[in-house]
N, C-alpha and C positions, 0 to 999 in steps of 0.2 A: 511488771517485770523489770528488772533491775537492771543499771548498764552493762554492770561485768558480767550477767548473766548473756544478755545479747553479743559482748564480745565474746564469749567462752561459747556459745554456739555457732557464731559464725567464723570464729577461728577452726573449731571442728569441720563445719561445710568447707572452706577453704583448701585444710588439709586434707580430707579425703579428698575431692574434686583435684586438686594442684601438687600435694605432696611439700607440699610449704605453708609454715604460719603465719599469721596476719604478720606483714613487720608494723615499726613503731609508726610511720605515716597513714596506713592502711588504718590502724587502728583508731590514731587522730581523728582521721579522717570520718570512721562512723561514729566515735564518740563527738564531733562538731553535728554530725548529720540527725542524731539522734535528740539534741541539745537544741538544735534550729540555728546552729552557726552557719555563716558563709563560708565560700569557699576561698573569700582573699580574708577575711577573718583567720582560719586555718593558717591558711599559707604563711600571715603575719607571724601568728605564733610558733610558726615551728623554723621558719627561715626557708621555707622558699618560693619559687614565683607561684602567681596564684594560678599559670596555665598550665605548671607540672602536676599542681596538685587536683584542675579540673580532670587532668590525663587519670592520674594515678583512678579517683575515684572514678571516672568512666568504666575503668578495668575490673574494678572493686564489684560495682552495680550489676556489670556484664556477666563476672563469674556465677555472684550470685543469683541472678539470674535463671542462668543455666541450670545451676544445683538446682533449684527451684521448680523449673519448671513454669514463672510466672514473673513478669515486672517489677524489678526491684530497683528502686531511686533514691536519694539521701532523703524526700518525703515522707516515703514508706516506709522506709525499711524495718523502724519500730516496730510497726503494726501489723507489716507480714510476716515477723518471726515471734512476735508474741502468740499468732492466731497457731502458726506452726508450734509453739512449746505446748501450749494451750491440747493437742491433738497428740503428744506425742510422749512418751514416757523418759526422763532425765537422761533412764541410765542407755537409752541406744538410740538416741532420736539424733542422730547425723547420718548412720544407715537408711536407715527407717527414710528419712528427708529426701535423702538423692536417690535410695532406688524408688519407692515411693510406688506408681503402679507398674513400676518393671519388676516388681516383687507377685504381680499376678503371674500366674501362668498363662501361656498358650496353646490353644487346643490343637494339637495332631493327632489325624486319623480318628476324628471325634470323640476318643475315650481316654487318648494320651496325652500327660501336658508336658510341657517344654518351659521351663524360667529360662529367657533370654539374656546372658552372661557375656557381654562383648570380651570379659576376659578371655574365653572359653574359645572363641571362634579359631577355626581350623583355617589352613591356609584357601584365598579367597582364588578365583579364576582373574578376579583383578585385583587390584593394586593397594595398599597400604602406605599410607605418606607416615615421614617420620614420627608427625603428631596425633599418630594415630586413627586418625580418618579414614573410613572404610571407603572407597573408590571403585563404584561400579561404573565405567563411560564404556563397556563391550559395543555397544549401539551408536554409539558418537560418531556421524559420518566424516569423512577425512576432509577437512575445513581447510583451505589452501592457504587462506589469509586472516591477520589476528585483527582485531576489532580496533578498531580508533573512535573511542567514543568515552572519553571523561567524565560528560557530565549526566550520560546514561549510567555510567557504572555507579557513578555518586551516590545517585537515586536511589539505584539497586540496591545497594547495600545499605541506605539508612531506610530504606523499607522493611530488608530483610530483619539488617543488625538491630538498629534502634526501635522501631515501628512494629515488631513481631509480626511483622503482615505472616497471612496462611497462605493466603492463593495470590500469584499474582499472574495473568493474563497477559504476555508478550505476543501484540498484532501486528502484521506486516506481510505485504507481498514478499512471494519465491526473491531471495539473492538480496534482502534486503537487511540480513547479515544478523537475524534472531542467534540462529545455533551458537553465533560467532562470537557474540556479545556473553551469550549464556557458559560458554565456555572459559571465556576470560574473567567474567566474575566469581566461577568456580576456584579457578586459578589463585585468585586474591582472598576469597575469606573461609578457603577451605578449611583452614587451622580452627576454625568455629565451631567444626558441626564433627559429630560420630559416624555419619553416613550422607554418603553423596552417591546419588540411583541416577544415572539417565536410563530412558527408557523411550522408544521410540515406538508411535502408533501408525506407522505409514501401512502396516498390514488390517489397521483396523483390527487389533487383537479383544478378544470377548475382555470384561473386567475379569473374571475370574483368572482367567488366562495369565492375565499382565498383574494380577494381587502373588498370583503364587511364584512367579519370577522374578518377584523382589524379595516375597519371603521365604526364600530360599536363600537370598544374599544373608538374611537375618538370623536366620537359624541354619546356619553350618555345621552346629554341632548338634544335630541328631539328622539321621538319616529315615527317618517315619516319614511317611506320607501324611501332605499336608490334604486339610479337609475339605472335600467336596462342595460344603455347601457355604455359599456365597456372602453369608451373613457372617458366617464363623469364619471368614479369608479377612472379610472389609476389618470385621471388630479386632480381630489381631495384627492388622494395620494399624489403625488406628492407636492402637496400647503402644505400639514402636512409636509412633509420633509424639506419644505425649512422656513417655520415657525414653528418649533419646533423643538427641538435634539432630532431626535431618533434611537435608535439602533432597527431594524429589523431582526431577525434571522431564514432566511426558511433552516430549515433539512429533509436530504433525497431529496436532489434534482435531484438523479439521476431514480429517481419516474416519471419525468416527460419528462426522455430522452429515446430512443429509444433503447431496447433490438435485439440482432444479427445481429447489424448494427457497426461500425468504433465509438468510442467514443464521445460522445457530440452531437450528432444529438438529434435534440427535436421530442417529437411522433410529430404525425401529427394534432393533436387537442391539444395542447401546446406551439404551436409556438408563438402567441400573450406574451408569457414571455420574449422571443429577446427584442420584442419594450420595454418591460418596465426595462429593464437591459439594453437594452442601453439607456433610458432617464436616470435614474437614475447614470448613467456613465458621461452623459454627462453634464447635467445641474445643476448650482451653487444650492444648498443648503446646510444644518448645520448637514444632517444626514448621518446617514453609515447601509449599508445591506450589512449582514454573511452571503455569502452562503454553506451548507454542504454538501457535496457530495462525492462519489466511483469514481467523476471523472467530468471535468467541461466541461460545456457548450460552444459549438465550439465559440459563439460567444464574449462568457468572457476570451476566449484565446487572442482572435484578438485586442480587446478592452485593453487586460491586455499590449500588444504589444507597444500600442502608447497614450496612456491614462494614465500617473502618479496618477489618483485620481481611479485605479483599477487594485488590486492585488493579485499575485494567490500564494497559502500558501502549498505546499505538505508537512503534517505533517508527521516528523519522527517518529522511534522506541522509546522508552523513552533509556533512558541512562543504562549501563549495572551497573553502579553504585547504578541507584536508584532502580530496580529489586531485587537485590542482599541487599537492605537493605530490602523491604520487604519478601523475604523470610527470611533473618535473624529471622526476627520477628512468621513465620509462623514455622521457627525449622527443615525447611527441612536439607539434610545432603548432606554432599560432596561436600564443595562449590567449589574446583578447577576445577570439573566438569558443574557449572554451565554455566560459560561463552557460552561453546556451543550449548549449550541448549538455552540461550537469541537469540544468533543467526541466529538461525533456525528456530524458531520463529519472527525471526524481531524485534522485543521488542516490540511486540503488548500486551498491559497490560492483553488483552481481553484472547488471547489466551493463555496467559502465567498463569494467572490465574487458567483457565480450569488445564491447562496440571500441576500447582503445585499440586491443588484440586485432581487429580487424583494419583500422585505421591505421597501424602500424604495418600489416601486411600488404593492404592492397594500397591505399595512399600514402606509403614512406614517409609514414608520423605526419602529415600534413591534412590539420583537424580545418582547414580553411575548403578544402578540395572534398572531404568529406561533405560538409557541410551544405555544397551546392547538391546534395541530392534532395528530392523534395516528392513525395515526403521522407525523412530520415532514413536510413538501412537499417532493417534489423534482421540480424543474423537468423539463421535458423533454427538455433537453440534457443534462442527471445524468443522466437513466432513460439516453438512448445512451451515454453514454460507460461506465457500469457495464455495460451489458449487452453492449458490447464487451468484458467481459474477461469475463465468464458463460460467450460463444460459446468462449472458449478451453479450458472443461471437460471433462475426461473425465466419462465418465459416474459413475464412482463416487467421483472429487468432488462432484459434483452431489449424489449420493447421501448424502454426508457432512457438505455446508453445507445439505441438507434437514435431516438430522437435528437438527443443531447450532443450527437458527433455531427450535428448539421449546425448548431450553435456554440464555437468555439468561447463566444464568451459567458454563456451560461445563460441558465432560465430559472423564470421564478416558480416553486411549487403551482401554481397558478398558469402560469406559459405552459407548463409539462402538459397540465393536464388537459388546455386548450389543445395543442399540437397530436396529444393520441387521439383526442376527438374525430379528427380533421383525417384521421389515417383511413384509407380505406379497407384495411381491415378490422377497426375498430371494434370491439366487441363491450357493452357497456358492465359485463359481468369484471372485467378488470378494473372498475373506477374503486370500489371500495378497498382495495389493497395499492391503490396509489401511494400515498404516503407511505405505507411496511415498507415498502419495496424501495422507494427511493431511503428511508432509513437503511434497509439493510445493504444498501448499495455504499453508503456512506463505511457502514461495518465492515463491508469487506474493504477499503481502501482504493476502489474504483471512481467516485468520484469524489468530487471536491463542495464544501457547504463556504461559499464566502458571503459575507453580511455586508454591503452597499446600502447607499442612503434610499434608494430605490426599492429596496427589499433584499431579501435572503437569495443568492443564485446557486445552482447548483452546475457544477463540469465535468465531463469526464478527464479522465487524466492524457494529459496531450500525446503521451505516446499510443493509445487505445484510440483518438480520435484519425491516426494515421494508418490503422488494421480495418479497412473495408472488409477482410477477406475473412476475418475474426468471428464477425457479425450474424454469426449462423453458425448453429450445430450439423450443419449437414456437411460440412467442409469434411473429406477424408483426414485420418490422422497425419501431421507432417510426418513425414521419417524421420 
């Protein structure tokens, strides 16, 4: 394949996708790319720096890209648009390229099909950004405060941008600011994608349920009923994923997993979300789906294991730096006391919020006078929301962060197992899932795994070490 053949098709991909032709740097730029020139090589020849011209080609790569549907770099480029001419006929192969399998139809009411035309779509119940971007957040709970976290957002997007990840796994205790984060990075690389879905599983919705309420978003224009059966909902999923950019975001996914059971097990009428978490893992398409959860799904582990296009994100405390400037702002007192107070709390904005709100109210901002209570206050929206994740215990977790809140500085897989011996309810049918169980305790963000020259220990998290009253399901619900 010749070079001006390769510019003259990817001048066409360009201009359908952008509405603009290659300019004369763009073009440089693939004709160095395609030749095995550098990028300060370029820059030398044409006059200018060599970091405008890394930008310009990032953009370049990006586009193509997209049109594409698959990773396109100054490496490649050759050889993934030879394979494409290779497959496609002269005289219509820039159509043919970018719609490519959005030229399949999809089946409504099982006998009807539908080719999905974002030109075509009809006014939406949500929103449209200037660039196009179809914007469904109907489900986006009303988030009080925006995210302060840089070097999370970073990630996120050279996961998403750069990295074509499919799945990525966002873990974290209630108020520890998932939603919050996921909204702010919508915010930044919306201008990327054709569709932005949140979709919220706090009802524990059937898959079938939650496939036909985004493909609804997708096919506006026709009013047919979409089909029945489950396999013909996933696979026309799917064809949008790999014919269109879209970011997908299900929260609350741990709605759909199984309470008093080892972490990640799916209920029993759930499980049909495996298959679709792993096609979506597995198969080439342009899009990526957030998942937000108290704790992931055994099978997004396994996946995350041996699968680079699937990632699992345990979101931290926020930084004690940035805490500390928002209290600045609220006027509490005694900042050399604050640090341990972040601590104790984990740096969960959520809870740290509450417990300023209260320090503010009942101690006239004075975190010194708080601080003599022993053990800490926790409000009574804390108590609920930690004892929502309590109810999620099996019993011989329970049995586990019983032992572990009598030893503040932790115990080694080996101590644990000596100490439930010693219990006198001991039952020896719980020894073989000792290990799952302190893993899946780990999974869910309950305790802590530190490595000492002594051995591996484990703790629970010091505000759970201060909830005696947590330690049992029989406790009536708080109000």
């Amino acid at each position: 394949m010749e070079i001006d053949e390769i510019l003259k098709l990817t001048d066409d991909l360009i201009f359908e996708r952008t509405g603009k032709h290659l300019d004369d740097l763009q073009e440089a730029i693939l004709r160095g790319g395609i030749q095995g020139q550098l990028y300060k090589e370029i820059a030398r020849e044409h006059g200018f720096s060599e970091s405008h011209v890394k930008n310009v080609g990032y953009a370049l790569w990006k586009t193509l890209s997209k049109a594409l549907g698959e990773e396109v770099s100054k490496k490649n480029v050759r050889s993934v648009l030879k394979n494409i001419k290779n497959d496609v006929s002269s005289s219509n192969y820039p159509s043919t390229i970018v719609s490519g399998v959005c030229q399949s139809n999809f089946t409504i009411n099982n006998n009807l099909s539908v080719s999905p035309d974002k030109k075509d779509q009809s006014s939406l119940s949500s929103s449209s950004t200037s660039d196009e971007t179809i914007l469904d957040l109907t489900e986006v709970p009303t988030i009080a405060s925006i995210s302060h976290r840089p070097t999370e957002l970073e990630t996120l997007q050279k996961w998403i941008l750069q990295d074509r990840t499919r799945i990525i796994t966002m873990l974290g205790l209630s108020g520890i600011g998932k939603t919050a984060l996921t909204l702010t990075l919508i915010e930044q690389i919306k201008p990327q994608f054709d569709y932005i879905i949140y979709r919220s599983l706090d009802t524990a919705p059937t898959l079938e349920k939650l496939l036909k309420s985004i493909l609804q978003i997708f096919l506006q224009n026709t009013e047919n009923q979409l089909p029945d059966n489950l396999d013909e909902l996933r696979q026309n999923f799917l064809n949008f994923l790999r014919c269109h950019r879209c970011l997908i975001i299900f929260d609350d996914v741990q709605n759909i997993l199984s309470s008093r059971e080892l972490a990640g097990n799916y209920q029993p009428d759930q499980t049909n979300y495996s298959k679709l978490f792993k096609q979506i893992a597995e198969l080439c398409h342009q899009s990526c789906l957030i998942l937000i959860s108290w704790e992931p799904p055994i099978d997004i582990i396994s996946l995350s294991q041996k699968n680079p296009f699937v990632k699992i994100y345990p979101l931290p405390g926020l930084e004690p730096t940035i805490i500390t400037e928002i209290w600045q702002k609220i006027g509490l007192q005694d900042q050399e006391r604050w640090l341990d107070i972040i601590n104790f709390y984990q740096g969960n904005p959520l809870w740290l919020n509450l417990i300023a709100y209260t320090i503010e109210d009942l101690f006239n901002g004075s975190v010194a006078e708080f601080s003599q209570l022993s053990p800490l206050f926790l409000t009574t929206e804390l108590q609920a929301i930690l004892q929502q994740h309590w109810q999620r215990l099996s019993d011989i977790e329970l049995k586990i962060t019983e032992v572990l809140s009598k030893y503040p500085q932790g115990l080694t897989m080996k101590q644990i197992h000596k100490e439930i011996q010693l219990d006198r309810e001991f039952t020896p049918q719980i020894l073989p899932n000792l290990v799952n169980a302190v893993q899946s305790l780990t999974r869910r963000g309950l305790i802590e795994k530190k490595g000492q020259t002594k051995g591996t220990f484990f703790t629970l998290l010091p505000i759970l070490q201060a909830i005696d009253q947590l330690k049992t399901r029989s406790l009536q619900p708080i109000p």
